[in-house]
C-alpha positions as a Markdown table, in Angstrom:
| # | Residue | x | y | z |
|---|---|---|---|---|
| 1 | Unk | -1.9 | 3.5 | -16.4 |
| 2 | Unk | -1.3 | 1.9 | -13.2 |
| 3 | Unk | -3.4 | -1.1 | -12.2 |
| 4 | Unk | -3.9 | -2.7 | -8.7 |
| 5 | Unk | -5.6 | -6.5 | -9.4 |
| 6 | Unk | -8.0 | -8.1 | -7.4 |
| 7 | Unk | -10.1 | -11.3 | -8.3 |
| 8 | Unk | -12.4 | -12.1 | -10.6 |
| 9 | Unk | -11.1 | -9.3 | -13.1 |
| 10 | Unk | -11.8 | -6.6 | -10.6 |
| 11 | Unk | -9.0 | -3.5 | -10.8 |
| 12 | Unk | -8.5 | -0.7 | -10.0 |
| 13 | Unk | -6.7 | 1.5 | -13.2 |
| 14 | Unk | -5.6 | 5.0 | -12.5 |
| 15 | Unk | -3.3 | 7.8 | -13.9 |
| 16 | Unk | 0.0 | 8.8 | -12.3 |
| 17 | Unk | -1.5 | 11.6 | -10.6 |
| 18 | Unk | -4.1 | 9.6 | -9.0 |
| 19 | Unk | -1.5 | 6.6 | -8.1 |
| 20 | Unk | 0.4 | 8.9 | -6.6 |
| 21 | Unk | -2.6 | 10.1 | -4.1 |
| 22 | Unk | -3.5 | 6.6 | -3.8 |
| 23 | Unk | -0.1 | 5.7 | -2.3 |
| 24 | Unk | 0.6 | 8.7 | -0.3 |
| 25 | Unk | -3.2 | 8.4 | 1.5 |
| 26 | Unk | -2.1 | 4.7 | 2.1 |
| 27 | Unk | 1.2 | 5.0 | 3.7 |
| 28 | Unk | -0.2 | 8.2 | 6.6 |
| 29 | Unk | -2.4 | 5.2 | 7.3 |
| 30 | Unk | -0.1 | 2.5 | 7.1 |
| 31 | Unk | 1.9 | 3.9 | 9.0 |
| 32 | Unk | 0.2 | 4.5 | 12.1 |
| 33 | Unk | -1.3 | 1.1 | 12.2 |
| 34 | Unk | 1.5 | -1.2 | 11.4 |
| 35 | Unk | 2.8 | -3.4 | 14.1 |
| 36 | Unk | 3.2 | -7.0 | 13.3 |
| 37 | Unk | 5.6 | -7.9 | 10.5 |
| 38 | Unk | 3.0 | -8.5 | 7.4 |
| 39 | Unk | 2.3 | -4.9 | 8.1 |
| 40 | Unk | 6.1 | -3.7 | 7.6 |
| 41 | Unk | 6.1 | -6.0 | 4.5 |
| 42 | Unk | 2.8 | -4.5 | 3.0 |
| 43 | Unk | 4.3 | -1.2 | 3.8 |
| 44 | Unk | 7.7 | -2.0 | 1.9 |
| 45 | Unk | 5.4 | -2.7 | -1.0 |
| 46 | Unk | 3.4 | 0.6 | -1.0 |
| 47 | Unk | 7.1 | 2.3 | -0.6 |
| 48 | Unk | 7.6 | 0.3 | -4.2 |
| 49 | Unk | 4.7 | 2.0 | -6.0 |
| 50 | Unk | 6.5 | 5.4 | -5.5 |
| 51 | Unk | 6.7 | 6.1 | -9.1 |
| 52 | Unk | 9.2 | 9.4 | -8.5 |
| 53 | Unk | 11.5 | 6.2 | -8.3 |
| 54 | Unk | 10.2 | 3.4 | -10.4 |
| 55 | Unk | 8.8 | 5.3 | -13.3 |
| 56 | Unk | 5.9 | 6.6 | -14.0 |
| 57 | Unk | 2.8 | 4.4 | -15.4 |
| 58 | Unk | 4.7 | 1.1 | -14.6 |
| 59 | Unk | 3.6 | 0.2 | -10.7 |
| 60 | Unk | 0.4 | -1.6 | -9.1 |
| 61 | Unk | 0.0 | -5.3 | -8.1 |
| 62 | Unk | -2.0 | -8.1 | -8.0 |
| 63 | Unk | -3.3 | -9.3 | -3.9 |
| 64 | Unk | -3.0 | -12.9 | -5.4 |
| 65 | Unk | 0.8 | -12.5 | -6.0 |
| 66 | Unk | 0.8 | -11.3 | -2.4 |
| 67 | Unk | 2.0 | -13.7 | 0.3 |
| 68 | Unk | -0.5 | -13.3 | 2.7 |
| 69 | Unk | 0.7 | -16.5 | 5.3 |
| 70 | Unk | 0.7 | -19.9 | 5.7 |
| 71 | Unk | -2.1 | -20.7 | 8.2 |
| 72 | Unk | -5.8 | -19.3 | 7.9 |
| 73 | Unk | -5.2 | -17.0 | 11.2 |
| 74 | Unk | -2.1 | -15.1 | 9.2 |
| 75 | Unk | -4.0 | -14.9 | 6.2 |
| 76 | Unk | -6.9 | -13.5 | 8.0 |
| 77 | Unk | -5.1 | -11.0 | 10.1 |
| 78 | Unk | -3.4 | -9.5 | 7.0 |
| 79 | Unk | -6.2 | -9.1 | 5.5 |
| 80 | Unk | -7.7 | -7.5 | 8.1 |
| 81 | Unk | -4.8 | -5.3 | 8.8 |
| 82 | Unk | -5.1 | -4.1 | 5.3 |
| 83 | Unk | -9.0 | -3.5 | 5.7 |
| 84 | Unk | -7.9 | -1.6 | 8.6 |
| 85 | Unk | -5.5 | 0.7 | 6.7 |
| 86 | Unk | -8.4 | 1.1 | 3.9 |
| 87 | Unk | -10.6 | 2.5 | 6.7 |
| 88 | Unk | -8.4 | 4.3 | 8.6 |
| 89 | Unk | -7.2 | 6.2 | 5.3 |
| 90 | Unk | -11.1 | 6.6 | 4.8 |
| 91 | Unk | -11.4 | 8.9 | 7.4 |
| 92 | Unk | -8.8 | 11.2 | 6.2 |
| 93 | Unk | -6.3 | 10.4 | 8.3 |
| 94 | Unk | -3.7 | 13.0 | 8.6 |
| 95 | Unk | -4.7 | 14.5 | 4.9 |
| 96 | Unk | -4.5 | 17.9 | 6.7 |
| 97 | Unk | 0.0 | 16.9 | 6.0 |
| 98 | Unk | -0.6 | 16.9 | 2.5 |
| 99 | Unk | 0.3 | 19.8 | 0.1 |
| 100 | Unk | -2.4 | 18.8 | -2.1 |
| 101 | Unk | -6.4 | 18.6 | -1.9 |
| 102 | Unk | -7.0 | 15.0 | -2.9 |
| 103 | Unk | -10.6 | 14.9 | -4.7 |
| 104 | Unk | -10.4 | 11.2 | -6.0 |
| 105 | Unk | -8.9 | 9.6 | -3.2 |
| 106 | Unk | -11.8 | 8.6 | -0.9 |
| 107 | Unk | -13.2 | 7.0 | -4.8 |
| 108 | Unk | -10.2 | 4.9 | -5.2 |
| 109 | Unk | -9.6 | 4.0 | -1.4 |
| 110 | Unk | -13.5 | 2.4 | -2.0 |
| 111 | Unk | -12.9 | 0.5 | -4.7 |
| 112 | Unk | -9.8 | -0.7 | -3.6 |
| 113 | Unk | -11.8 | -2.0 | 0.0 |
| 114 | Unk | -14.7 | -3.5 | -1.8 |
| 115 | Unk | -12.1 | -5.4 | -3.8 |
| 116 | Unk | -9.5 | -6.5 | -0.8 |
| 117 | Unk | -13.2 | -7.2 | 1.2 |
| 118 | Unk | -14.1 | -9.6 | -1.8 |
| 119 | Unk | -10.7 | -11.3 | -2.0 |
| 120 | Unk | -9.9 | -15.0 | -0.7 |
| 121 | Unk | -6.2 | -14.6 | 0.6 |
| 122 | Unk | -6.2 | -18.4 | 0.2 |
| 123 | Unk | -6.6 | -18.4 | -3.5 |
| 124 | Unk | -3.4 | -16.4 | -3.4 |
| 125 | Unk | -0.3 | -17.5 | -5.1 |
| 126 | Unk | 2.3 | -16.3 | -2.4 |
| 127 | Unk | 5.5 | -17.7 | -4.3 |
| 128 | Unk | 4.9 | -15.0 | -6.8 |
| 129 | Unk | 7.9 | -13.0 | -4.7 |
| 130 | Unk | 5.7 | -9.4 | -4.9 |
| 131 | Unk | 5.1 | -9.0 | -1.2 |
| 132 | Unk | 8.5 | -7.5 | 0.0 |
| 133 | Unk | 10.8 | -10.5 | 2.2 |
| 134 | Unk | 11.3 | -10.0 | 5.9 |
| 135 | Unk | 14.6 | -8.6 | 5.7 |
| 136 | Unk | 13.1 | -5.9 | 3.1 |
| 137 | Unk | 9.8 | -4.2 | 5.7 |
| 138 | Unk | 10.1 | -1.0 | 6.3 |
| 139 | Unk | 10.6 | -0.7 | 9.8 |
| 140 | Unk | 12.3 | 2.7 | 10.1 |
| 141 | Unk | 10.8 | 5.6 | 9.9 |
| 142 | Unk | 11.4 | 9.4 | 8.4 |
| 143 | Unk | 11.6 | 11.4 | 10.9 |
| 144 | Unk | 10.4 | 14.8 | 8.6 |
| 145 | Unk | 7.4 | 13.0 | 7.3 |
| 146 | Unk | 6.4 | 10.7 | 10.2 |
| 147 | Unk | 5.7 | 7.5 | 7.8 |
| 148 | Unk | 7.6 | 4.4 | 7.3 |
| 149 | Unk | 10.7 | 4.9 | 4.6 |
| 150 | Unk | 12.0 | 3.0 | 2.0 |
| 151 | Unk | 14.9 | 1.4 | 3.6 |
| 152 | Unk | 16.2 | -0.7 | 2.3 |
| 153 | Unk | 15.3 | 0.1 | -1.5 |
| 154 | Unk | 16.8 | 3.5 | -1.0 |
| 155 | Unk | 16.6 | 6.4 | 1.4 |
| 156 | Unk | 13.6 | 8.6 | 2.2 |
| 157 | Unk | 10.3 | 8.1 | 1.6 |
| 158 | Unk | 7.3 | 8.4 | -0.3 |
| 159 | Unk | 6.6 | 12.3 | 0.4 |
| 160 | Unk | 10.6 | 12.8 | 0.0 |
| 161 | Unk | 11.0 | 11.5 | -2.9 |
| 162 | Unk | 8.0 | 13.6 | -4.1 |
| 163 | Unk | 10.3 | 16.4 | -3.0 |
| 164 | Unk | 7.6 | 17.6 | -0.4 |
């Protein structure tokens, strides 16, 4: 089972199959919207939970081992640009692209926005090192799939490594 944390003992648990949705919904969204370098970070992250890589039934995170910024205006716009992502991947943005009807997705995208709305980004523990560094975002893009890749954990991205 793979679990995303939030606070107060909110998660959000779900099987490979549905992590797997979960991940691919987020990075059509993520990548569209990303533009400053929190949003490159984040998306290095979501390139992390690709489990045709890192194993089945071993990835998720916790938002208070993410480093969200030192001042109150960085914290706030990450956490906004994540809310952003969340709604944007709401609206089935570019699901049409996927090989695959994705029943549970808009289920798990609502939990997980109800829990990011909830969090305090300045309860978070940012030394925890789980937010990819600045030299790891994923700034380049696959050209077949039109998200962000994996670069530099290792070439392709989410939907090739899937083999799609």
């Amino acid at each position: 089972m793979n679990v995303f944390h939030g606070e107060g003992g909110r998660h959000l648990s779900m099987s490979n199959g549905g992590t797997e949705v979960f991940v691919d919904v987020l990075m059509l969204a993520v990548s569209t919207l990303a533009r400053e370098l929190w949003d490159f970070r984040f998306a290095a992250l979501l390139t992390l939970q690709d489990q045709n890589v890192m194993g089945r039934g071993v990835v998720g995170f916790d938002l208070a081992e993410l480093d969200w910024g030192d001042t109150p205006q960085e914290r706030a716009a990450a956490k906004d640009f994540l809310l952003r992502v969340l709604d944007l991947a709401l609206t089935r943005h570019r699901w049409e692209e996927l090989t695959y009807e994705p029943p549970h997705a808009e289920g798990y995208l609502r939990t997980y926005r109800a829990m990011v709305e909830a969090f305090a980004p300045a309860t978070a523990r940012s030394d925890a090192g789980v937010l990819p560094g600045t030299h790891e975002a994923a700034t380049t893009s696959c050209v077949r799939h039109r998200v962000l890749g994996a670069l530099p954990f290792w070439e392709g991205c989410v939907f090739c490594t899937a083999g799609v």
